[in-house]
C-alpha positions in Angstrom: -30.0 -59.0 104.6 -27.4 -62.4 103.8 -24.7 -59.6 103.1 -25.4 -57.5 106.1 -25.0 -60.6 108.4 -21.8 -62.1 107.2 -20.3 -58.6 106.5 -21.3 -56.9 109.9 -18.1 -59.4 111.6 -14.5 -59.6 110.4 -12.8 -62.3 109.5 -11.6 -63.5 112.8 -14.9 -62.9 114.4 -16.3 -65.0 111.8 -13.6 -68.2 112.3 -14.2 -67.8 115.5 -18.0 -68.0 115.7 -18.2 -70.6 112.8 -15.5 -73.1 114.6 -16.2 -74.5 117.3 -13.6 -74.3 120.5 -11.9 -77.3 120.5 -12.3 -79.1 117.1 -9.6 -81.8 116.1 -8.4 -83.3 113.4 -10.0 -87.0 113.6 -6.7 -87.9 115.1 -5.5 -84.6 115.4 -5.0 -82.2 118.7 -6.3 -78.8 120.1 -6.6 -76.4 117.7 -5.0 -72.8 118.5 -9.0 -71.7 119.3 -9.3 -74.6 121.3 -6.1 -73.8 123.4 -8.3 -70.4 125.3 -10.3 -73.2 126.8 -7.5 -75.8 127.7 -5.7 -73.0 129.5 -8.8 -71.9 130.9 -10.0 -75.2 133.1 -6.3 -75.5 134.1 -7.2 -72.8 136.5 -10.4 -73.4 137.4 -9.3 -74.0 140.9 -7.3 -70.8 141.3 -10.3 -69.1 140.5 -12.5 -67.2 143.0 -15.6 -66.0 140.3 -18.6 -68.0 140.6 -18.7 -68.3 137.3 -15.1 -70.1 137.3 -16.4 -72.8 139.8 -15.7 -76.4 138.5 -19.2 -77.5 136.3 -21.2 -79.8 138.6 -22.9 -82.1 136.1 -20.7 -85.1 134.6 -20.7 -86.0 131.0 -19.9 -88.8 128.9 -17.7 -88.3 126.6 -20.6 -88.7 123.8 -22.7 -86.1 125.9 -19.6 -83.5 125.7 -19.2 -84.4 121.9 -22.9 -83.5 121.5 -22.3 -79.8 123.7 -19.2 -79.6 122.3 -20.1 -79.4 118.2 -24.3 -79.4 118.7 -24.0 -75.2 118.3 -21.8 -75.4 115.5 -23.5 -77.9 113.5 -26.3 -75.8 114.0 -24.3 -72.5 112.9 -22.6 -74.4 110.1 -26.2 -75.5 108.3 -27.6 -71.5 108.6 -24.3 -71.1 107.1 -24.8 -73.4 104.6 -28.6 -72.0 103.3 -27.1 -68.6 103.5 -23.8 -69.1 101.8 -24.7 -72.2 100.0 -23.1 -75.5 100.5 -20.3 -75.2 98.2 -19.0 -71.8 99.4 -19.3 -73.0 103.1 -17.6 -76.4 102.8 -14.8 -74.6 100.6 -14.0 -71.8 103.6 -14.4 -74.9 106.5 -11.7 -76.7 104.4 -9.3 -73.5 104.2 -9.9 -72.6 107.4 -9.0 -76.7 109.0 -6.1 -76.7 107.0 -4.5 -73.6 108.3 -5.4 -74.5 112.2 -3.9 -78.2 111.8 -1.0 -76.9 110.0 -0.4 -74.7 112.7 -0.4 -77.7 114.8 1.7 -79.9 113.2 4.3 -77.3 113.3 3.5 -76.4 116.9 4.1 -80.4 117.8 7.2 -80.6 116.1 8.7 -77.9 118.0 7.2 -79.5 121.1 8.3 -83.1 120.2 12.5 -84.2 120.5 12.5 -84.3 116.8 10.6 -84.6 113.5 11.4 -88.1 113.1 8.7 -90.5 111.4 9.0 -92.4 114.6 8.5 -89.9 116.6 5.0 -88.8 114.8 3.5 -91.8 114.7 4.2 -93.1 118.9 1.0 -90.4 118.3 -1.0 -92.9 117.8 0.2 -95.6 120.1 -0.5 -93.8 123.6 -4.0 -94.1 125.8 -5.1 -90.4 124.7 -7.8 -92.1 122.0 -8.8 -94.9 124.3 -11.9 -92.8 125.2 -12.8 -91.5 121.8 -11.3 -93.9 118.8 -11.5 -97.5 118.3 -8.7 -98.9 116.3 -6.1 -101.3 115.1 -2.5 -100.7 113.8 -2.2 -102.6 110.7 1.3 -101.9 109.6 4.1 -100.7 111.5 7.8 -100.4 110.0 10.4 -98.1 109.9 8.8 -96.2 106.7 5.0 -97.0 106.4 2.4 -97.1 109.9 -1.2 -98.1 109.2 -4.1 -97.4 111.3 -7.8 -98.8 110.8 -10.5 -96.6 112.8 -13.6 -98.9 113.5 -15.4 -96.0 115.7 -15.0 -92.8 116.1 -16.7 -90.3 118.2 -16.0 -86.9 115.8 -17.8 -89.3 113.1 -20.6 -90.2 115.4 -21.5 -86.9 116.6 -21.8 -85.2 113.0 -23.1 -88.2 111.6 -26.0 -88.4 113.8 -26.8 -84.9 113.7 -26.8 -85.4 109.3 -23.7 -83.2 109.1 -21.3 -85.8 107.9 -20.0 -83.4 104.5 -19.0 -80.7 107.3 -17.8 -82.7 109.8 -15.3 -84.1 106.7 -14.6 -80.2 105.9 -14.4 -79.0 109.7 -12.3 -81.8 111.3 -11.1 -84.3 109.2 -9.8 -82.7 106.4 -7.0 -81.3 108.4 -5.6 -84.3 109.3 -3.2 -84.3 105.9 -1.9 -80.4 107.0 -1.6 -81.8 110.8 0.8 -84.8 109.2 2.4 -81.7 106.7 3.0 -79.2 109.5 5.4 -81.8 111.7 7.1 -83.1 108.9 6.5 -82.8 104.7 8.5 -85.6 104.1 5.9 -87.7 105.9 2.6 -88.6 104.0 -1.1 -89.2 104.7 -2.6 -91.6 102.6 -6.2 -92.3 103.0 -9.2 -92.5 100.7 -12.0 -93.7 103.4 -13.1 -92.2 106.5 -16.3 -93.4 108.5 -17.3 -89.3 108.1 -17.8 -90.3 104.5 -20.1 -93.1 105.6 -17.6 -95.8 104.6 -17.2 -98.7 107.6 -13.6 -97.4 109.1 -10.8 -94.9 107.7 -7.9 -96.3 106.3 -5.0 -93.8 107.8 -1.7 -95.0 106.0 1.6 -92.4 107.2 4.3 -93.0 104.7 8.2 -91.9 105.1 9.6 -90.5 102.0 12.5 -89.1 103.7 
């Protein structure tokens, strides 16, 4: 029965079901499955289906957070007694790394250039105002420093007791996001409020 259900979908099928739509590196940005749905509400008022009609019930941004990963939390622990937890955290860590790869590369050949200056005005913008509370620590020419207080991705797994595959499913990919744009910048970090420690210590490092 536990073969017939993970062999009766292919590979894609599988991703697909197991990620959820939009997940992001903890400071990362749409994932390549997440892009369907960006695309999507962007013309939402072009459409003439019922079903395209604009949702009428606001959310907070926790409330979407909870919609948003509540399924596939739920997915990812069947997942987990049926695969077992090694196996499952092992295929959500290949499977971030190639999507945020994909991204980094994707914003490099979006951005002017590949600069170290470039990447890290990332992290300076409003576009985490909503969902991140932090404080740049360092900022030079070779080293930027960021300390996450709050974070919403960590709240919504951590209250649901899904912290080990929230690290695996989002922030994990955070080091192949900071790969893809450039390999001669470097993530260093070794705490992360997933892992239950009080803030994450992102350090970006130019070894250009």
């Amino acid at each position: 029965m536990k073969a017939r259900f993970v062999s009766g979908i292919n590979r894609r099928q599988f991703m697909t079901r197991l990620m959820p739509a939009c997940v992001l590196g903890c400071l990362g940005f749409k994932s390549a499955l997440g892009s369907d749905l960006f695309e999507a509400g962007s013309s939402i008022q072009e459409a003439k289906h019922k079903f395209d009609s604009p949702f009428d019930r606001p959310l907070t941004n926790r409330q979407f957070f909870n919609v948003r990963y509540g399924e596939f939390i739920q997915l990812a622990k069947a997942l987990e007694k049926e695969m077992g937890e090694e196996k499952l955290l092992d295929f959500l860590r290949m499977n971030t790394r190639a999507r945020l790869l994909q991204a980094g590369q994707e914003q490099a050949q979006r951005s002017p250039d590949k600069s170290f200056a470039t990447y890290v005005k990332t992290f300076k913008g409003p576009q985490y105002d909503k969902t991140l509370t932090m404080q740049i620590v360092e900022d030079t020419d070779t080293a930027f420093e960021l300390k996450v207080t709050e974070c919403i991705w960590a709240s919504t797994f951590l209250q649901a007791e899904a912290g080990d595959i929230g690290y695996a499913a989002v922030c994990s990919g955070d080091f192949a996001w900071t790969e893809g744009f450039n390999p001669k910048i470097k993530l260093i970090r070794d705490k992360t409020l997933m892992q239950g420690y009080d803030f994450c210590n992102h350090r970006y490092i130019w070894e250009g």
